[in-house]
N, C-alpha and C positions, 0 to 999 in steps of 0.2 A: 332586718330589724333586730335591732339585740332584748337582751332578756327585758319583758315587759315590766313593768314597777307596780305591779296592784296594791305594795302595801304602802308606798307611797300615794299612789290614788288614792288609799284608804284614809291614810292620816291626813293629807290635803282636806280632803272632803268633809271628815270628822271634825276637822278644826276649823273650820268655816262656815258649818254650818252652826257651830256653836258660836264661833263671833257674830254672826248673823239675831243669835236666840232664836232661832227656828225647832219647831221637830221636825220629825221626818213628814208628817203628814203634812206640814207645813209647805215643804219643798216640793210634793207631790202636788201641792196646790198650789202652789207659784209653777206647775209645769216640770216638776222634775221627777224623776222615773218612781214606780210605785213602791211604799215600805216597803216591802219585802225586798227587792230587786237591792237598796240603797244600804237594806239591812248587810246584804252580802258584800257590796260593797266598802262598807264602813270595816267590816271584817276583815277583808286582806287576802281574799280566798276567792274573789270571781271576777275576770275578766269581762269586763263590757261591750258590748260590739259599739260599732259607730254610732248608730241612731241615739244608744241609750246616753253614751259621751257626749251628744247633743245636747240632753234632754238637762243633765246634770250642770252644762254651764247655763242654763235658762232656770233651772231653780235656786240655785245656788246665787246667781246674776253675776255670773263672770263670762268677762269678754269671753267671743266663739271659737272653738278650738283648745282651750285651758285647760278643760278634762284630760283632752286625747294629749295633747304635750306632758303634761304630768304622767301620764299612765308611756307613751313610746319615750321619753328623755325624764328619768325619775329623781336624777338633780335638779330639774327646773323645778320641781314642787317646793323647794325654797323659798323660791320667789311667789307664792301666793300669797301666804303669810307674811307682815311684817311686826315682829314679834320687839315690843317695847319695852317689857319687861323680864326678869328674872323670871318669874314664875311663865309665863307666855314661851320662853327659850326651854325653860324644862320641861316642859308640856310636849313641846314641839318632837323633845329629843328623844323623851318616852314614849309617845306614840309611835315613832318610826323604831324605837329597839323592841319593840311590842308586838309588831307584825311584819318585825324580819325583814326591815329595810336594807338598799344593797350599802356593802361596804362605802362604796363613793359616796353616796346621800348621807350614811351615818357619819361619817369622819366631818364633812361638810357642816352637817348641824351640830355637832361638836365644837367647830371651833367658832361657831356663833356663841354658842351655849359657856365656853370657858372664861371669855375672859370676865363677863358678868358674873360669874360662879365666883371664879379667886376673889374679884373683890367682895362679894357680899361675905365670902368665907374670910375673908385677912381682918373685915369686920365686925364680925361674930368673935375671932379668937380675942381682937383686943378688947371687948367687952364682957368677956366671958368667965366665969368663975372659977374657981378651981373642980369642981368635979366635974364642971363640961369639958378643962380644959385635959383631968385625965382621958375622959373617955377619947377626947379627937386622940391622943396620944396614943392609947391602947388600938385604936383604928390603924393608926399609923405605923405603928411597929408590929404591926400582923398576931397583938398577942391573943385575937379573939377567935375562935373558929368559926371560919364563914361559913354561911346558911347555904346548905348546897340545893334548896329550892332557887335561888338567889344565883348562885356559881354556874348552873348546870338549866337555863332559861329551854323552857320546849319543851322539855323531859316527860314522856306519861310511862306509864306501866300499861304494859300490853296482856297483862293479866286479865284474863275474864272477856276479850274482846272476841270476837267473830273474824274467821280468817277472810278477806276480802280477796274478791275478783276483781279484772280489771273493772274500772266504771263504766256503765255504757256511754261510746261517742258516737256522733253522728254525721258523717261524712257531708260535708261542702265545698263551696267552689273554691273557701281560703282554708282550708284544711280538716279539721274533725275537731269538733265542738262536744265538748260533755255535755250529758243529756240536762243537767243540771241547768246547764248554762244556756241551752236552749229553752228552757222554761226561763228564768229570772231574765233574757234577754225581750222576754213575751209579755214579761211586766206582770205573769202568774206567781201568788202564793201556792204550796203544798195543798192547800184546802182547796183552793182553788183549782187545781188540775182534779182532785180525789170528785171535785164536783162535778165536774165532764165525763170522768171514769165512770161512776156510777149512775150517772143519767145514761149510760151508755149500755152498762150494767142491767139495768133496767127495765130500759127496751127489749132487752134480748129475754127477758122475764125470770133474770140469775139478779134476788135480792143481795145478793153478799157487798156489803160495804168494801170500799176499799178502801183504807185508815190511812192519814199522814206518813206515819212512821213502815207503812208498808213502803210508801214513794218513794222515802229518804231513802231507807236503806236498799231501795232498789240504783238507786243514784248514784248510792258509792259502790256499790258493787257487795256488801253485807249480804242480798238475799238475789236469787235468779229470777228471772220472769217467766212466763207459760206464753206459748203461741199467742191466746187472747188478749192478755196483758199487754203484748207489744203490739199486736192489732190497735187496740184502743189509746195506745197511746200514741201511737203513730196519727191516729183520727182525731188527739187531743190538740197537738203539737202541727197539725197541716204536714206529717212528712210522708216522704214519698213510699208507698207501700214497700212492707223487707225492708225499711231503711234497720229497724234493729232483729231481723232474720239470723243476724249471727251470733248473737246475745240468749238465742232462742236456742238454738241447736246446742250452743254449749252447756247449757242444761239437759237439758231432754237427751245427752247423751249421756250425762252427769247420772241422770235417773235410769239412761237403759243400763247403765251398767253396775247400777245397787239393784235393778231388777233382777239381772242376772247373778248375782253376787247372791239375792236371798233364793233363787230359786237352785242354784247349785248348793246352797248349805241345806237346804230339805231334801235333797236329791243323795241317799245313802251311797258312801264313800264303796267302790267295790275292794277294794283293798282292806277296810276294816274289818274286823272279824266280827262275823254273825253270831251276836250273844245269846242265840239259842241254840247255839250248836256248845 
């Protein structure tokens, strides 16, 4: 199978269910997979498994199998859409340069997107005034300096960020599935697992909440877990006990060895000179 298209999935999906006028909660109630799940979806950033590909051509109400073609062949998401307008062609074009559509699919909605462009543009210039007609001018002859938010699309500053581990995955029968994805594939919000955690939590008679933002950033690899934590989550998720054991130890060595690290800096150097002597 070649590289999958999620962001084509994404803009498909985006754009159809606004032709539709649905929300998400809407889709969910016509049978298609829960917010949150469709949220990451719409995003460009998470992989569906089969069942939820199902679930999305039943809310959406497209023919069976439409999801999964869009998402394994990300040219064909073309065809969902049949965009009759200028505005509908732009639409289409910026959603997929928005979440990093493949070269094939952007050049493709491209030349949908051109020739409707030139003309409305060749009709804009001959109605156009003289200061609209310098500014296209000034565009044209590069005498402006481009916006390098604009030039340089994706860019973030890594300033201030937390160094990240790998994310946790979880081994199956078609490969290793991010623990992320194993949750949204479960049709769970954040809150929604933090509410399994802590009834879990609970039982064991350890009040300590466990907060959203503990979850995430356990997801992308931002913060490490504790032996219990991958317990309960493993109990959250139905997986097979030690499925995240190795997640665990990479930590907990992480810590024996700032253990040792503070217990050798309290431990006087025999080579330094004894300052009472």
């Amino acid at each position: 199978m070649g590289e999958l298209g999620t962001a084509e999935l994404a803009a498909a999906v985006r754009i159809r269910r606004r032709e539709l006028g649905l929300t998400r909660a809407d889709v969910t109630a016509a049978g298609g997979p829960p917010v949150a799940t469709q949220t990451a979806i719409e995003a460009g950033n998470f992989t569906p498994a089969a069942e939820v590909l199902e679930t999305i051509d039943t809310g959406l109400n497209w023919p069976p199998g439409t999801a999964h073609k869009a998402l394994t062949n990300p040219p064909s998401c073309q065809q969902l859409t049949t965009p009759t307008t200028l505005e509908q062609h732009r639409q289409i074009y910026r959603e997929l340069s928005e979440l990093g559509a493949s070269p094939a699919t952007l050049e493709h909605a491209g030349h949908m997107l051109e020739q409707p462009l030139r003309l409305a543009i060749r009709h804009a210039v001959a109605t156009a005034d003289l200061q609209t007609l310098l500014t296209i001018d000034d565009l044209l002859t590069g005498t402006r300096t481009p916006n390098p938010r604009l030039t340089t699309p994706g860019t973030r500053t890594q300033r201030g960020k937390r160094q990240r581990n790998a994310a946790p995955e979880i081994s199956t029968d078609a490969g290793f599935t991010a623990l992320r994805d194993v949750r949204l594939n479960q049709g769970l919000s954040l809150r929604d697992v933090c509410a399994k955690l802590n009834a879990l939590r609970y039982a064991n008679g350890d009040r300590r909440p466990v907060s959203p933002g503990t979850l995430s950033a356990i997801e992308t690899g931002t913060r490490g877990m504790s032996l219990e934590m991958a317990g309960m989550l493993e109990q959250a998720y139905g997986l097979p006990r030690a499925a995240l054991s190795g997640y665990v130890r990479r930590r907990e060595r992480k810590r024996n060895r700032e253990t040792a690290s503070k217990a050798k800096g309290a431990t006087p150097d025999s080579d330094s000179p004894d300052p009472t002597t």
